[in-house]
C-alpha positions in Angstrom: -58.1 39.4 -57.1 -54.6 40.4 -56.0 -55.7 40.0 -52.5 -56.0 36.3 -53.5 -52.7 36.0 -55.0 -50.7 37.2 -52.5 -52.2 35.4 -49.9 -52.2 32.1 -52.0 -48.4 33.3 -52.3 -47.7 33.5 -48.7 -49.4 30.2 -48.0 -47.5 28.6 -50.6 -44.5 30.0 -48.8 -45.3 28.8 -45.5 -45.8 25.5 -46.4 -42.6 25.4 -48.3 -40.9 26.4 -45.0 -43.0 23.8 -42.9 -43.2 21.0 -44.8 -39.2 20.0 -44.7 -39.3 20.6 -41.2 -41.7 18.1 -40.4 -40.5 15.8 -42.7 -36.7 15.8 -41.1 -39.0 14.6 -37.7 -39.2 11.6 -35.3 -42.3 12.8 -34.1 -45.0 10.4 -36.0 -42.3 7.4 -35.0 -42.0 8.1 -31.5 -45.7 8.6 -31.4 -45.8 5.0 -32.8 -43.6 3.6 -30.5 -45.4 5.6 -27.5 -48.4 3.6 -28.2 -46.4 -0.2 -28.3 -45.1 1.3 -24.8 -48.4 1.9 -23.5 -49.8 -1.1 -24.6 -47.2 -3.4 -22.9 -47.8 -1.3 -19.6 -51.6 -1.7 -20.1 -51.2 -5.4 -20.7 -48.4 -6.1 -18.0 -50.5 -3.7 -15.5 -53.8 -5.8 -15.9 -52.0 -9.0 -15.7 -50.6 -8.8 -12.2 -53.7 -8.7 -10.7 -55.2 -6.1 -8.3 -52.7 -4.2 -6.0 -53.7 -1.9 -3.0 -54.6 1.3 -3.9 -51.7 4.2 -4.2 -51.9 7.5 -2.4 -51.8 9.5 -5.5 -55.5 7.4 -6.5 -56.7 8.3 -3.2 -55.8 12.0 -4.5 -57.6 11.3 -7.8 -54.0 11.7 -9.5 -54.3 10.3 -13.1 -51.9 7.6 -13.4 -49.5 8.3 -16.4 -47.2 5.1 -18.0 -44.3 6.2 -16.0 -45.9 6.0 -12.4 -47.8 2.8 -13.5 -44.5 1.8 -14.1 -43.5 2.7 -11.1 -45.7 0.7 -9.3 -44.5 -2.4 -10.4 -41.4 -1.8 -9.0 -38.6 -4.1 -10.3 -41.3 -6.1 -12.4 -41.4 -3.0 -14.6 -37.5 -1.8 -15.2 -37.3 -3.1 -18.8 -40.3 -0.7 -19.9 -38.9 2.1 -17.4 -36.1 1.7 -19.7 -38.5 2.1 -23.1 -39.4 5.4 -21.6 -36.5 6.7 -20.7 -35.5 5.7 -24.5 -38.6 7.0 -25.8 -37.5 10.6 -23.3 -34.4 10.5 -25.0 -35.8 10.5 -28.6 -37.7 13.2 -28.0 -34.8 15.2 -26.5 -33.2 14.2 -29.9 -35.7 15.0 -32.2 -36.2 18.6 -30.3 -32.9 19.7 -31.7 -33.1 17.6 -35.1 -30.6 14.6 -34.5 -32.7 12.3 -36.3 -29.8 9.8 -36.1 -30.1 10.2 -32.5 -33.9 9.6 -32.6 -34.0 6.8 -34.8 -31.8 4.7 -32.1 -33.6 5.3 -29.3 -36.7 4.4 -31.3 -34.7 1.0 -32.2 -33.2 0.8 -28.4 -37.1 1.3 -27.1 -38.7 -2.1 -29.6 -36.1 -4.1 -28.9 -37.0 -4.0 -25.0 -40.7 -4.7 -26.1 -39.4 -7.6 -28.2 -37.2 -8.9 -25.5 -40.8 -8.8 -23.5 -42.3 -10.8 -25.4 -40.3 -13.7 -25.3 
């Protein structure tokens, strides 16, 4: 029985410590915003229309949103610029500028918006 309280104890404690910590984070909203990102490169990428294949896909390289970016080449600046907002808000949110964070996050939709127009 005291086994049980003082490990119920120390998990009360941990979560006490944990729980504000995640709560002062940008993580869930970068996440979020991560996703918009990879959707506009998804829909932007399959929209061009087929492109001669990289050497990196002849190396089966996966593609990740920045080099699919890449290949656009000047077509894709304004969501290069989402992900280096989105880089930037992570960079924030590693050393708890949430103020920081949150502006990036803002700085990275309003591209997507602009897109969309």
């Amino acid at each position: 029985m005291a086994a049980t309280v003082k490990c119920s104890l120390g998990f009360i404690a941990l979560l006490s410590v944990v729980s504000p910590t995640y709560a002062n984070s940008c993580a869930p909203s970068i996440a979020r915003v991560q996703a918009m990102v990879d959707a506009a490169i998804g829909q932007r990428a399959g929209s061009l229309g087929w492109k001669r294949e990289s050497v990196d896909a002849t190396r089966n390289y996966q593609p990740t949103p920045r080099s699919l970016v890449a290949a656009e080449g000047f077509q894709g600046h304004d969501l290069e610029l989402a992900l280096d907002s989105l880089d930037r808000a992570r960079a924030a949110d590693n050393i708890g500028n949430l103020a920081v964070c949150r502006q990036e996050l803002a700085a990275a939709k309003a591209i997507l918006r602009s897109q969309q127009h």
